[in-house]
N, C-alpha and C positions, 0 to 999 in steps of 0.2 A: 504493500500500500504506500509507503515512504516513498519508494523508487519510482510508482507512481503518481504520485504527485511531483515531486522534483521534476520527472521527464513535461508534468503538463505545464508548470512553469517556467522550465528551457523552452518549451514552445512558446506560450505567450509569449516572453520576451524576443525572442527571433523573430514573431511573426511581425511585433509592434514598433521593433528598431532594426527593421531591415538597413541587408545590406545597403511743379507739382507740372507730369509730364500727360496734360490732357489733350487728348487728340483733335485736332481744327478741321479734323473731314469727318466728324460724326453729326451724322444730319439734324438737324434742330426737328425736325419731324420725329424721328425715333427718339430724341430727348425728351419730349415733349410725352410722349407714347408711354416713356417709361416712367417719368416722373409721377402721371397719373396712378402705373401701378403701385410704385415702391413701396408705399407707406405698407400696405397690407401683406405684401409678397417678395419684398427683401428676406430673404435665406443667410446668404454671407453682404456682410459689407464687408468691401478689404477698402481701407485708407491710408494713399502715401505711403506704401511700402518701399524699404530701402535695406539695398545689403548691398558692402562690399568687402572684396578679399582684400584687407591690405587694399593698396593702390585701384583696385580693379570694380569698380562701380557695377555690380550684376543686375543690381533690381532700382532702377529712380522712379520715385514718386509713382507706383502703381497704384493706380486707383478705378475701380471698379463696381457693380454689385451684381450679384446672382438673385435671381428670382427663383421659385415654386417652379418646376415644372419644364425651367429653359437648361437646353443643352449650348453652352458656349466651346467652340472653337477656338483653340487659342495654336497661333500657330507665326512664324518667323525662320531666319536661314540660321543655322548653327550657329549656337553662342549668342543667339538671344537674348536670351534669361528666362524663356519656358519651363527649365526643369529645376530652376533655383526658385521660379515663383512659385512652382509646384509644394517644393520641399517648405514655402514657408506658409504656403497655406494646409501643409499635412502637418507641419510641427517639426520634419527630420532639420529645419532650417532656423533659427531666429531671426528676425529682422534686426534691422540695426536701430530702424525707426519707424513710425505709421503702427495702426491699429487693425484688427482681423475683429469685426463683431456678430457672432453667431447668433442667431433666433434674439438678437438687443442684449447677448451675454458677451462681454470681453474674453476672449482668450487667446488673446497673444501671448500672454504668459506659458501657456499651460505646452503642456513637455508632450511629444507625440502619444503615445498612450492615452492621455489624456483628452487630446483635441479627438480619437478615436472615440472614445468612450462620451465626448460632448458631440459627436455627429459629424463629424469628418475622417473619411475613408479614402483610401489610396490602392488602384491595381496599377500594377508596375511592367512596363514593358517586357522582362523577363520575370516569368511567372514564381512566386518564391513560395515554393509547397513542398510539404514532407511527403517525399518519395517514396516511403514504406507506409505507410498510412493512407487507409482506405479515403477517396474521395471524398465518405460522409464523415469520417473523422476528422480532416482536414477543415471543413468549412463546418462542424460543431465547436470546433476551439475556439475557431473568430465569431463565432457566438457567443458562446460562454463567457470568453473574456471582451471581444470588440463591444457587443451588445449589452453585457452581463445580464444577464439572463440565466433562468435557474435550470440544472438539468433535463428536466421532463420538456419544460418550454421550448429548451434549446435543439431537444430531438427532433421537435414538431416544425420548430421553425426553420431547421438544417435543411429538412427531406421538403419543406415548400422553396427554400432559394433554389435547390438543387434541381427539382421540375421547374421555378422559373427561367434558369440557366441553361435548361436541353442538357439537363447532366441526371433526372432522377432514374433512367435505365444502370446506368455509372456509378452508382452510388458504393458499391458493395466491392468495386475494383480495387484494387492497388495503384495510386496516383501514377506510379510507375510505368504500368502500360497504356497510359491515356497520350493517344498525339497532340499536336502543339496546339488544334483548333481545341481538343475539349480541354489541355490544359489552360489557356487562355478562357474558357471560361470557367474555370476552375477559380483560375485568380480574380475575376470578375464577381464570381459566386461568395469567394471569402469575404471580399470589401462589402458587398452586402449584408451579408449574416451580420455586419454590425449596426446594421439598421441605421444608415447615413443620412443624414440632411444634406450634404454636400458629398458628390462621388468625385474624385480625382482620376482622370485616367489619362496615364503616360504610355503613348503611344500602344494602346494593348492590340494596335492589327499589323503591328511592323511583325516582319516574315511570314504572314500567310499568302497565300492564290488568291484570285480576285474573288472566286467566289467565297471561299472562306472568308474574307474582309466584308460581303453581305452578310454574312451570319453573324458575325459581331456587331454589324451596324444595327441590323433588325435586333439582337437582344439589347446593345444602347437603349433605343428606340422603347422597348417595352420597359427598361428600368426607370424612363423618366418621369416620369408620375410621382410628385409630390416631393421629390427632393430636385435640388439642383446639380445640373452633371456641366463638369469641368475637362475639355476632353485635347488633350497635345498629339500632335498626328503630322506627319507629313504627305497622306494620302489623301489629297482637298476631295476626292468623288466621294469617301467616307462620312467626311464633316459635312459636306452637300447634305445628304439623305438626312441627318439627324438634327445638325446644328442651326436654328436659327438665327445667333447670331456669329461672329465671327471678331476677334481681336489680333491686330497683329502687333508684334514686339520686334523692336530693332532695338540692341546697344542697350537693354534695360530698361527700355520703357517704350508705353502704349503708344503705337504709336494711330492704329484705326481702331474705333468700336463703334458696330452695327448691323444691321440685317445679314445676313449670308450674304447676298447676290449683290448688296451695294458696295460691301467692302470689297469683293475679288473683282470687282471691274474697277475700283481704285486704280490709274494708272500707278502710285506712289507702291500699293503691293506689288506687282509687278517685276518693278525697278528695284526694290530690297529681295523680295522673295526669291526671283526667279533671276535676276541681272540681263533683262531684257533693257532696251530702249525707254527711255520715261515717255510715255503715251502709247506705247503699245500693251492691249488686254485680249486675252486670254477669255473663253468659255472654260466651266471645269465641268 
């Protein structure tokens, strides 16, 4: 019994510490759009965040909000600051400055665990699962501890993420022999089980086939309901199907936020994204 519990504690902790620049092309229409929602359907506020290494300024003055229900795109050329804004809106990151406020609650303080356990969740572009352990065991521990939730609850609530996921056939497997598409939503599966307000997701369709990349987008798609999804990709027909709206980052900071289809005809994406001619755009 000792040995077990210690082993479900090494889990928890592995699983939970894995390994002002506002944009002048975001349309006064959509400001306008969104303003009226906010009050009610503000999810995250993130304000003026800032991080840098030493000399190397990753994150200026990000400032954003997530509503109820919207999937945002966030996306730029390497070295952006997409996977540092990431890290500080899951907690693997502190800011140096600016405020993160959850459902009106502050927790920029609070240590990854924590911001887990307050409603934000993290799938990682390399899926990080225990490979001897059954499927259902796997996404029960990010229950148990993401969500804390009491045994019996957490069984109930494993085997429904796991038929949300296209994984309840899976369940009974050894993660081990599951390919890259069900482990990916394996790792999908686990950030749920913690019952998120805000879903984080980094890049989780980098290395599938195209059509595998729908079956991720369609399960996106069916997780957005009621929480806010945060999703880094460099596959734009992916963020098409899901994302309505669309933020790009150059150099640390926002540099477009708005509708899908208004920001990727930005000739300015373009010219950062893709290093075409400034005025020439692109269908995605």
């Amino acid at each position: 019994m000792r040995q077990r519990n210690f082993r479900l504690i090494w889990i928890l902790f592995t699983m939970l510490w894995p390994r002002k620049f506002q944009s002048q092309h975001t349309s006064g229409a959509f400001k306008m759009h969104r303003s009226s929602e906010a009050q009610d359907n503000v999810i995250l506020r993130i304000d003026n965040l800032n991080k840098s290494f030493q000399a190397l300024h990753v994150t200026r003055q990000v400032t954003f909000d997530l509503l109820s229900g919207e999937c945002v795109g966030l996306i730029g050329p390497n070295g952006a600051g997409k996977s540092t804004l990431l890290g500080l809106l899951s907690g693997s990151l502190r800011p140096d400055s600016g405020t993160l406020t959850l459902d009106g609650a502050n927790v920029t303080p609070f240590a990854q665990f924590k911001r887990v356990r307050s409603g934000i969740a993290k799938a990682s572009q390399i899926p990080q699962t225990f490979d001897r352990l059954l499927v259902f065991d796997n996404v029960r521990v990010a229950a148990l501890y993401g969500a804390g939730i009491r045994e019996k609850e957490a069984a109930d609530w494993t085997a429904d993420v796991l038929s949300q996921c296209g994984l309840g056939d899976k369940a009974r497997r050894e993660t081990r022999t599951l390919g890259l598409l069900d482990r990916k939503r394996l790792e999908l599966a686990k950030a749920v089980a913690a019952r998120p307000r805000v879903l984080l997701l980094d890049e989780v369709a980098a290395g599938l086939t195209e059509p595998e990349i729908l079956e991720i987008v369609k399960l996106v798609e069916r997780l957005k309901p009621g929480r806010a999804t945060v999703w880094v990709e460099h596959i734009p027909y992916a963020l098409r199907d899901v994302c309505e709206r669309l933020i790009l980052m150059d150099a640390g900071a926002k540099l477009l936020d708005g509708p899908f289809h208004t920001v990727w005809q930005d000739p300015k994406l373009h010219q950062i994204y893709m290093g075409v001619p400034d005025g020439t755009t692109f269908d995605v």
